[in-house]
KEDO-571064 format. One line per field, with one value per residue: x, z, y of N, C-alpha, C, O in turn; residue in three letters. Coordinates in nm, 3 decimals. Layout:
<nodes>
n.X	(X, ...)
n.Z	(Z, ...)
n.Y	(Y, ...)
ca.X	(X, ...)
ca.Z	(Z, ...)
ca.Y	(Y, ...)
c.X	(X, ...)
c.Z	(Z, ...)
c.Y	(Y, ...)
o.X	(X, ...)
o.Z	(Z, ...)
o.Y	(Y, ...)
aa	(ALA, ...)
</nodes>
This chain:
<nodes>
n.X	(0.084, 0.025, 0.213, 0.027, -0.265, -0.419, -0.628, -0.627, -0.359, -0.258, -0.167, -0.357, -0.458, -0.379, -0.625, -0.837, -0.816, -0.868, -1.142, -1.278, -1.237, -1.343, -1.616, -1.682, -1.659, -1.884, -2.108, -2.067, -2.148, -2.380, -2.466, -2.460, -2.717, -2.751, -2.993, -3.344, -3.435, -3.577, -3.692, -3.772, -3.506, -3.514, -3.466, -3.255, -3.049, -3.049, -2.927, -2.655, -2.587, -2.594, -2.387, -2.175, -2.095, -2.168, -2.094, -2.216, -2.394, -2.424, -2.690, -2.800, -2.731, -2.876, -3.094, -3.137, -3.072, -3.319, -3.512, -3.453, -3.489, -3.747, -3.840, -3.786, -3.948, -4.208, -4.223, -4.189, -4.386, -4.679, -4.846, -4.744, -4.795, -4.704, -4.665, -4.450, -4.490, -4.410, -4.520, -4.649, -4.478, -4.293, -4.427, -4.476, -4.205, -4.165, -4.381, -4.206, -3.963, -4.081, -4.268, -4.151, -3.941, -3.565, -3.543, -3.306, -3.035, -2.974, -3.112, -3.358, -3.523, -3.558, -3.322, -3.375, -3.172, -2.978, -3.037, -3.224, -3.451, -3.458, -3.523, -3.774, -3.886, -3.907, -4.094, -4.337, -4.397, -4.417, -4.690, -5.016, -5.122, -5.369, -5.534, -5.387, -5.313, -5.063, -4.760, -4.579, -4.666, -4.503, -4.174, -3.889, -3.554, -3.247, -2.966, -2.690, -2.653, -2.738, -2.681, -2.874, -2.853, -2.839, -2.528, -2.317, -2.122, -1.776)
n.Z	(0.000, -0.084, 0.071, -0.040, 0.009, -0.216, -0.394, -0.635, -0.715, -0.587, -0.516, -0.624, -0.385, -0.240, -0.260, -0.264, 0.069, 0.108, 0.003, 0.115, 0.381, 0.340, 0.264, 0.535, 0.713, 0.563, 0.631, 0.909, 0.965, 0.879, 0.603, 0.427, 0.405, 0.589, 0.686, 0.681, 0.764, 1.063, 1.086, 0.872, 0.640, 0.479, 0.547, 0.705, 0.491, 0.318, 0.504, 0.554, 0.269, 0.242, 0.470, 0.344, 0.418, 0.263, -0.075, -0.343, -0.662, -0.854, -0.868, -0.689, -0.456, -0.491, -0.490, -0.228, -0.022, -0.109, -0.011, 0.287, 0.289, 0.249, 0.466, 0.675, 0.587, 0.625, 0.861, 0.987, 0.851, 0.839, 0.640, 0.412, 0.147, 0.166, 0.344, 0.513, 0.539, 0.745, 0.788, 0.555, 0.380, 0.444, 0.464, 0.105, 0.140, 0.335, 0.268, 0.019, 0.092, 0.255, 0.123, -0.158, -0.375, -0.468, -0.817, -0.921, -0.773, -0.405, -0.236, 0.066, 0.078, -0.036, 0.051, 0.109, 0.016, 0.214, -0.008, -0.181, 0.040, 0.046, -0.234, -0.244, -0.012, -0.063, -0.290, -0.184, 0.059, 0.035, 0.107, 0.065, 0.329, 0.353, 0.161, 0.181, -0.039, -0.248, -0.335, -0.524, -0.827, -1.063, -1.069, -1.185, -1.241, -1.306, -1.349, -1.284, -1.439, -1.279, -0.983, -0.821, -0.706, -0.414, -0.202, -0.189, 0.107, 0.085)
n.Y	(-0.118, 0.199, 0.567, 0.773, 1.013, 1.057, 0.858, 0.805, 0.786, 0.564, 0.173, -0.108, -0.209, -0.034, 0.156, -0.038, -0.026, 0.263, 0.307, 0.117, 0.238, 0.495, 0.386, 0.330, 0.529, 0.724, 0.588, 0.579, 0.865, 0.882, 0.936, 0.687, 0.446, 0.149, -0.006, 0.082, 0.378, 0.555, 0.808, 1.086, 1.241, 1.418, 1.712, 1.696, 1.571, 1.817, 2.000, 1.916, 1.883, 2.202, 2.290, 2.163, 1.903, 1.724, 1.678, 1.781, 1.883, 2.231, 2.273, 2.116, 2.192, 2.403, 2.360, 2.240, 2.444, 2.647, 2.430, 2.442, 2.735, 2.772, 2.637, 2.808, 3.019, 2.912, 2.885, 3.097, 3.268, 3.360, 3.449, 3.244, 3.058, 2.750, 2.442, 2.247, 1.915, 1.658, 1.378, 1.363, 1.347, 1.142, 0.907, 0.795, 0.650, 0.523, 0.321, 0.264, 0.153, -0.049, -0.208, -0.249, -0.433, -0.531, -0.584, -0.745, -0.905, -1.014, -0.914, -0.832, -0.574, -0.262, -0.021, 0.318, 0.575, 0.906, 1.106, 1.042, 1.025, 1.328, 1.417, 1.222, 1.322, 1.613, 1.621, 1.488, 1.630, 1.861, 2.090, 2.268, 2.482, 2.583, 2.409, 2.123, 2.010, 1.922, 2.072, 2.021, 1.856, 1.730, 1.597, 1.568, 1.421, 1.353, 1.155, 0.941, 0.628, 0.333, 0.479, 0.436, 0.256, 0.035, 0.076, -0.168, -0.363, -0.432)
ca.X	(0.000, 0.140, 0.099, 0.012, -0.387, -0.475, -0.644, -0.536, -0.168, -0.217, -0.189, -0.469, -0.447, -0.452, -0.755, -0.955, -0.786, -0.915, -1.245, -1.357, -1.246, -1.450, -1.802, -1.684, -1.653, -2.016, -2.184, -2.089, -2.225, -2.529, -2.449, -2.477, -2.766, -2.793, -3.130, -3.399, -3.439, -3.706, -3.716, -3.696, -3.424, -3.482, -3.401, -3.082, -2.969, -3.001, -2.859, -2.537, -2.517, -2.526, -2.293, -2.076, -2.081, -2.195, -2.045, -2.346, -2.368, -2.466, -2.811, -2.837, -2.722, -2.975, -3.277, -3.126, -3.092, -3.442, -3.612, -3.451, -3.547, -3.862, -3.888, -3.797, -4.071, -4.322, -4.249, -4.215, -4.455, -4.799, -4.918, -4.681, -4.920, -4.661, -4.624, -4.373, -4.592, -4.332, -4.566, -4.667, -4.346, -4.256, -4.475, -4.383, -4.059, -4.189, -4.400, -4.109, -3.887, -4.126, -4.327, -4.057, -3.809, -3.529, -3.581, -3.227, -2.981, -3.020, -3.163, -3.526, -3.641, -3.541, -3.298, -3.390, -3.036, -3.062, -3.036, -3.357, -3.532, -3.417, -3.627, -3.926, -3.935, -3.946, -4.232, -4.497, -4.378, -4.501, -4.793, -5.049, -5.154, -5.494, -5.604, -5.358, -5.265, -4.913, -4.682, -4.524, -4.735, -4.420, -4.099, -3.744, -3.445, -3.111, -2.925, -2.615, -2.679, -2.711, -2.707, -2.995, -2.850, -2.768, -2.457, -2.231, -2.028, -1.661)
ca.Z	(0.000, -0.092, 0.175, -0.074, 0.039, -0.337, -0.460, -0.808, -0.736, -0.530, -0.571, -0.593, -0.241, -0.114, -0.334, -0.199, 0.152, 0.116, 0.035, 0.290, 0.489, 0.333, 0.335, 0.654, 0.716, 0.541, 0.734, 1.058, 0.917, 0.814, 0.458, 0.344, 0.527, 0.563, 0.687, 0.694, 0.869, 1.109, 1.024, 0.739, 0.649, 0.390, 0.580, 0.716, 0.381, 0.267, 0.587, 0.504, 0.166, 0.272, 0.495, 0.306, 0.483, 0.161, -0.165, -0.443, -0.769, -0.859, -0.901, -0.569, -0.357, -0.449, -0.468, -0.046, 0.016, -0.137, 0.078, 0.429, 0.333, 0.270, 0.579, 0.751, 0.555, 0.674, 1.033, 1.045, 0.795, 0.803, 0.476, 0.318, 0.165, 0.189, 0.500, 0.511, 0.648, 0.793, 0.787, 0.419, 0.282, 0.490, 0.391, 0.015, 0.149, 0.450, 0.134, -0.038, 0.201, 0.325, 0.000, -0.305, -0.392, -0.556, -0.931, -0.929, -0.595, -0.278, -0.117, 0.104, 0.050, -0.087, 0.158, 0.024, 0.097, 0.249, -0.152, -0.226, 0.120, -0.006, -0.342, -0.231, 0.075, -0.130, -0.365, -0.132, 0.183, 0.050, 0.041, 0.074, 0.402, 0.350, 0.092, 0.228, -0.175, -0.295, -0.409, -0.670, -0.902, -1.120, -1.063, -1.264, -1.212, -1.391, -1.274, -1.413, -1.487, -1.171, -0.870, -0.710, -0.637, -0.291, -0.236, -0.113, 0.167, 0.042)
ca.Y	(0.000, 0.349, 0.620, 0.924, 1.017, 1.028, 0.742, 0.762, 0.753, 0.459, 0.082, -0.151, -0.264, 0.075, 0.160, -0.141, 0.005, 0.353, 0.271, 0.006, 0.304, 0.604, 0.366, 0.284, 0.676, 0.763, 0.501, 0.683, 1.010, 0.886, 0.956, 0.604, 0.395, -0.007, -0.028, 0.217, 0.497, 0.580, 0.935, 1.119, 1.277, 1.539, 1.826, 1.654, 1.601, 1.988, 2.092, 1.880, 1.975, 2.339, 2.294, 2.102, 1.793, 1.620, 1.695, 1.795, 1.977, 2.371, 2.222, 2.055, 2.297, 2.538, 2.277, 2.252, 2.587, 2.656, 2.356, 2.561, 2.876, 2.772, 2.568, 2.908, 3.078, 2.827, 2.920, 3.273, 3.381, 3.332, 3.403, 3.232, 2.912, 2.609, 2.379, 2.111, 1.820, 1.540, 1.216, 1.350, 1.340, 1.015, 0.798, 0.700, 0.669, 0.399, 0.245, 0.175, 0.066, -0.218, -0.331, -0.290, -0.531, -0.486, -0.652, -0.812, -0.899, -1.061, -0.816, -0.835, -0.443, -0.121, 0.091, 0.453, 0.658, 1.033, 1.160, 0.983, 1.095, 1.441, 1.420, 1.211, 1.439, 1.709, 1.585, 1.457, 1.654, 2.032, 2.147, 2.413, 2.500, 2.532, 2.249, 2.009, 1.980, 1.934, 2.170, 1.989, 1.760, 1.664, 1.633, 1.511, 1.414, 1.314, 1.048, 0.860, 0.488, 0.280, 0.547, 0.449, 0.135, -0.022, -0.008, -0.301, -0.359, -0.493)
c.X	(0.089, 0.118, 0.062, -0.168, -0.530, -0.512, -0.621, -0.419, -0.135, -0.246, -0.306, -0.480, -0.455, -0.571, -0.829, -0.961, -0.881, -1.071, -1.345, -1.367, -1.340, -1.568, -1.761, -1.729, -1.833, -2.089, -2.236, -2.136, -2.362, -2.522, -2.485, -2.538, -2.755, -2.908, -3.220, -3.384, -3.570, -3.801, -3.682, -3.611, -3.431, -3.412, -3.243, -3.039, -2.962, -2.943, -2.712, -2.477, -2.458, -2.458, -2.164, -2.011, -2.069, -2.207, -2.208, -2.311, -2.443, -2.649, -2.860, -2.854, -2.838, -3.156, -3.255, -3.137, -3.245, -3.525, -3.601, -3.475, -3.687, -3.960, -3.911, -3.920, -4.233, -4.316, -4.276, -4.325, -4.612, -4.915, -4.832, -4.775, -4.883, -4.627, -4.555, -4.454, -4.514, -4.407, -4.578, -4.526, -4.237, -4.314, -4.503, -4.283, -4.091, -4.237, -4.311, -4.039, -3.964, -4.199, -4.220, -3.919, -3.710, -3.531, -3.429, -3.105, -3.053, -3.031, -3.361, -3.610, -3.504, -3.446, -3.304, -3.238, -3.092, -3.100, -3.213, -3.453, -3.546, -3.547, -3.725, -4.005, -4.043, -4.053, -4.333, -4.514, -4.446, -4.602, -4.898, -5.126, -5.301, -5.574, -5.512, -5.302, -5.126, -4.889, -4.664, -4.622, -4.673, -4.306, -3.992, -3.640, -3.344, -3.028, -2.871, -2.675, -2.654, -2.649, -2.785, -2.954, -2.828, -2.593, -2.404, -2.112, -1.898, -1.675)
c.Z	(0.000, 0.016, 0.136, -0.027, -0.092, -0.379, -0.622, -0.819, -0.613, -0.583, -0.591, -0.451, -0.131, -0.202, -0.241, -0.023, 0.160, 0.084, 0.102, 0.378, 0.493, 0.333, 0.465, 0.761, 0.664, 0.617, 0.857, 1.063, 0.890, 0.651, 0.348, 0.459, 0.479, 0.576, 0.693, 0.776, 0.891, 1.127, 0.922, 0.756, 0.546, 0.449, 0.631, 0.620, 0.368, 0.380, 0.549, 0.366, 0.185, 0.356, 0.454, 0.343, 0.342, 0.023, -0.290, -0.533, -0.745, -0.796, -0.763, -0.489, -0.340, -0.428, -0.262, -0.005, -0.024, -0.042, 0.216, 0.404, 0.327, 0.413, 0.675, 0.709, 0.653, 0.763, 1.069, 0.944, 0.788, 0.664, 0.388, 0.333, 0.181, 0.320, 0.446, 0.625, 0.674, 0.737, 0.623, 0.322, 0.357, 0.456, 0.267, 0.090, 0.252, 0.319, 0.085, 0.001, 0.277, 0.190, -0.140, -0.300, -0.490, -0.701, -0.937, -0.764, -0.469, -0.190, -0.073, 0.074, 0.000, 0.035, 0.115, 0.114, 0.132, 0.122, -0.161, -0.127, 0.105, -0.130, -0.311, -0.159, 0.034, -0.236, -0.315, 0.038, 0.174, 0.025, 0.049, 0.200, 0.420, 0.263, 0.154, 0.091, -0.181, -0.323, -0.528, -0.718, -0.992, -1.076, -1.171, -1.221, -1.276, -1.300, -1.338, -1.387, -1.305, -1.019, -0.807, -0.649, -0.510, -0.270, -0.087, -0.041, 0.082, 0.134)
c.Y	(0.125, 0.442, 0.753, 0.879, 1.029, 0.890, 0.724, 0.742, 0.630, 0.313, 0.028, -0.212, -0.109, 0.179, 0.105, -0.032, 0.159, 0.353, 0.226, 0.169, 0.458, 0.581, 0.389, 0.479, 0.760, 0.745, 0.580, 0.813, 1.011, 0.910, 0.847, 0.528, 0.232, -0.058, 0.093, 0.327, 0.516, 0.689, 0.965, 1.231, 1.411, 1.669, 1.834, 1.669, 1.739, 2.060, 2.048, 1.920, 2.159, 2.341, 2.248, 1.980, 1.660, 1.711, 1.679, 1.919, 2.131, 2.340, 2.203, 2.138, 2.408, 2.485, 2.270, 2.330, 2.646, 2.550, 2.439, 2.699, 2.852, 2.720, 2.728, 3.013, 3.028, 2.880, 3.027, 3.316, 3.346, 3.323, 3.327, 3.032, 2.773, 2.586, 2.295, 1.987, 1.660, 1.395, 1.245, 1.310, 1.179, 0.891, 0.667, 0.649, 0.512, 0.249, 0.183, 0.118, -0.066, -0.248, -0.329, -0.331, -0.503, -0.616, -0.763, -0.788, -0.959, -1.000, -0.827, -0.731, -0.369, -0.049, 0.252, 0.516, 0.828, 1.113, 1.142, 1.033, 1.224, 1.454, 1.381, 1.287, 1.509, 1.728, 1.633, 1.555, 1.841, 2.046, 2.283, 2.419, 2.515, 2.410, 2.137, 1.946, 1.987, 2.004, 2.134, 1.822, 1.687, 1.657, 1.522, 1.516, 1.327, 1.278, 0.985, 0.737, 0.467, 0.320, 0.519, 0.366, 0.141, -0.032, -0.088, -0.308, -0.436, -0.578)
o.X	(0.192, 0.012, 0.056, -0.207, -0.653, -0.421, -0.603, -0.366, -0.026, -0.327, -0.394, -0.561, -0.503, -0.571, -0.882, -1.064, -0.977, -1.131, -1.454, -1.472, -1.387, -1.651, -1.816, -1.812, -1.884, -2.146, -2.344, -2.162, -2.439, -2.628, -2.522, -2.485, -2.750, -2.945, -3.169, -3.295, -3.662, -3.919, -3.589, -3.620, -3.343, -3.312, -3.153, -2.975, -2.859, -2.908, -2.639, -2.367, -2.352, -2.419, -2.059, -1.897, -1.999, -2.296, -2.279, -2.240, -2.508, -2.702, -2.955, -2.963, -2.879, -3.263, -3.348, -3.228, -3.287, -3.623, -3.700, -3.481, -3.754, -4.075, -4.017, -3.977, -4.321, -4.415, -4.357, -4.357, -4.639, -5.002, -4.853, -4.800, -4.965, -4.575, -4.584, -4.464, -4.563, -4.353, -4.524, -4.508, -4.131, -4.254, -4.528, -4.322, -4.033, -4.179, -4.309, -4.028, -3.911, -4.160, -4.225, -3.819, -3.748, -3.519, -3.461, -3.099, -3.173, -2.980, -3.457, -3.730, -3.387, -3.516, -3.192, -3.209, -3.201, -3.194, -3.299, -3.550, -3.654, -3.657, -3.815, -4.120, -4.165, -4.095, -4.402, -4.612, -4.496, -4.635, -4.849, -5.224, -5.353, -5.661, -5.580, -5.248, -5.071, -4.984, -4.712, -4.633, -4.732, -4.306, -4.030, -3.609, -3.382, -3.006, -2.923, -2.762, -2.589, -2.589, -2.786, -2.989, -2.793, -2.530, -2.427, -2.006, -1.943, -1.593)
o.Z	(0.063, 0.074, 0.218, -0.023, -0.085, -0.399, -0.695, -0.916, -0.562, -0.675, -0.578, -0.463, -0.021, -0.168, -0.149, 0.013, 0.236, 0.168, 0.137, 0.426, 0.590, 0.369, 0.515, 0.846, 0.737, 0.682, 0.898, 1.171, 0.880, 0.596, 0.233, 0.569, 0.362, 0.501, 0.710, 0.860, 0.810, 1.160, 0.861, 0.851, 0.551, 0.398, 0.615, 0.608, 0.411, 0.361, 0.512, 0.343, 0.160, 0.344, 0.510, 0.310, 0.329, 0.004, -0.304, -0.507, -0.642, -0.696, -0.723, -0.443, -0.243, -0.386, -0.184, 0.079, 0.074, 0.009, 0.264, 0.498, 0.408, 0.452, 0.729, 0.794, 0.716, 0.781, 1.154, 0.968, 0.685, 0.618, 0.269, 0.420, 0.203, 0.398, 0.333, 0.747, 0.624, 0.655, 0.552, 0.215, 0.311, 0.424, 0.278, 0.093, 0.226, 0.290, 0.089, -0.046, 0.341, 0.153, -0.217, -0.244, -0.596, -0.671, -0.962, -0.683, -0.445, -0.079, -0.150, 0.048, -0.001, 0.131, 0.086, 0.233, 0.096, 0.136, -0.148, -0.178, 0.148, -0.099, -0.325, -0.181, 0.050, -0.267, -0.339, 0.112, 0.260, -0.091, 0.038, 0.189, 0.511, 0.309, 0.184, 0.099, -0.107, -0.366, -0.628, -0.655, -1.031, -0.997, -1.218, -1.154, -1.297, -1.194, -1.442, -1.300, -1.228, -0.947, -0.702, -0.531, -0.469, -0.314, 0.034, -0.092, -0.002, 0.148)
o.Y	(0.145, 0.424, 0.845, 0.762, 1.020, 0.809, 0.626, 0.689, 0.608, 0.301, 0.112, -0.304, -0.082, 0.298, 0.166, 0.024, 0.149, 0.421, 0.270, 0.213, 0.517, 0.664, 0.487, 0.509, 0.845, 0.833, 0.622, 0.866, 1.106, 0.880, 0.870, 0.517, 0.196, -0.147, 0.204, 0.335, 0.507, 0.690, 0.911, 1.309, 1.496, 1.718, 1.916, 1.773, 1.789, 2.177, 2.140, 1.969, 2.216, 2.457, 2.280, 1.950, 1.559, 1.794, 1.580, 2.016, 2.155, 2.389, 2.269, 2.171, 2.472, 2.529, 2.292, 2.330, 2.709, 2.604, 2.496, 2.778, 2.916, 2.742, 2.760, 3.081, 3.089, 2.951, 3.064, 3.433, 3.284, 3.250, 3.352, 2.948, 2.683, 2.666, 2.256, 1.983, 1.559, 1.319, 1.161, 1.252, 1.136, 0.789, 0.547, 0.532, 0.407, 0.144, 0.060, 0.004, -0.156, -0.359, -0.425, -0.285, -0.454, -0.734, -0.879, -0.695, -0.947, -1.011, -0.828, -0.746, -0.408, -0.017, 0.294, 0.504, 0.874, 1.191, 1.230, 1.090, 1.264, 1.501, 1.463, 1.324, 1.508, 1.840, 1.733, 1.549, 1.914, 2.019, 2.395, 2.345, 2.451, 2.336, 2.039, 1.836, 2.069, 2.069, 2.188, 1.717, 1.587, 1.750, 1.414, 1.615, 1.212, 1.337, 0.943, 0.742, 0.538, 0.240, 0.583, 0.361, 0.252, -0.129, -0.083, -0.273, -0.515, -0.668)
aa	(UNK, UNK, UNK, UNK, UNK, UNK, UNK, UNK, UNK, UNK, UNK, UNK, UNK, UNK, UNK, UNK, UNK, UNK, UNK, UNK, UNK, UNK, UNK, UNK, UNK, UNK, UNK, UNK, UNK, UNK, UNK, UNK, UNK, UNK, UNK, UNK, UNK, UNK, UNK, UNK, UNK, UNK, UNK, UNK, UNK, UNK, UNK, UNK, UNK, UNK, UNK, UNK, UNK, UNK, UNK, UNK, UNK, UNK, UNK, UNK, UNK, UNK, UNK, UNK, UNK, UNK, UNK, UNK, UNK, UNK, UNK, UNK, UNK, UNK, UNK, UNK, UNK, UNK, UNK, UNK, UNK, UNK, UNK, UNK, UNK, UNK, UNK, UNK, UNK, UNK, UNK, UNK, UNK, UNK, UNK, UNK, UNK, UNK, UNK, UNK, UNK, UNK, UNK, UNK, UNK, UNK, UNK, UNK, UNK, UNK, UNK, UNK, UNK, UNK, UNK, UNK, UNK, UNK, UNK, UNK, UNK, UNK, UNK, UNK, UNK, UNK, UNK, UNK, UNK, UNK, UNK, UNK, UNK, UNK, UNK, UNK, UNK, UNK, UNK, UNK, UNK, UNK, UNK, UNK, UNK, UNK, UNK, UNK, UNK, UNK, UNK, UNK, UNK, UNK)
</nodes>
């Protein structure tokens, strides 16, 4: 094993080495989960991104920074017509995590990571303070090939 802290200028042995040790490193952050979670996490996530805890694009950052200001809207302002409603925006999220399987892998359920609690959150979790209606009725998102996956301990 080499002892530069770059993983590109190291061998394959301290590759494998540095890895084990940055899941191992997520894990303890919460960043990368193994089983569900019993809360949701959306607002965690955008607080970490804006702080910088967790590495995200132009894009991201401001979809996080836009969910906490709005959260702070919600509280202080009265007319302002969106609520963030916890169980609403938890619930897919419980859904999927106990009834969907994944299509290939030996795996029993779905572990949604905080990314994913982040977006579904943010779906089903705003809405309008008086109808109780959603905010957002569509949403999209771009995603390289095989991100959503699980991933796997070494």
């Amino acid at each position: 094993m080499t002892t530069t802290s770059n993983p590109l200028e190291m061998d394959y042995a301290g590759i494998v080495e540095w890895a084990k040790s940055y899941i191992k490193n997520e894990k303890e952050q919460a960043h990368i989960l193994d089983n569900p979670s019993p809360v949701l996490l959306t607002t965690y996530y955008a607080q970490a991104v804006v702080e910088g805890s967790v590495m995200a694009s132009k894009w991201v950052k401001l979809a996080c920074e836009r969910h906490l200001k709005d959260l702070e809207k919600s509280k202080n302002d009265p007319d302002y017509p969106w609520a963030f409603d916890e169980e609403k925006a938890h619930r897919p999220i419980r859904f999927i995590e106990k009834k969907c399987k994944p299509s290939k892998g030996d795996y029993d359920h779905l572990v949604l990571q905080p990314w994913q609690h982040f977006f579904v959150g943010n779906i089903f979790g705003w809405v309008n303070r008086e109808t109780g209606y959603r905010r957002y009725r569509e949403a999209l998102v771009f995603l390289g090939r095989k991100n959503g996956k699980v991933i796997s301990p070494f």
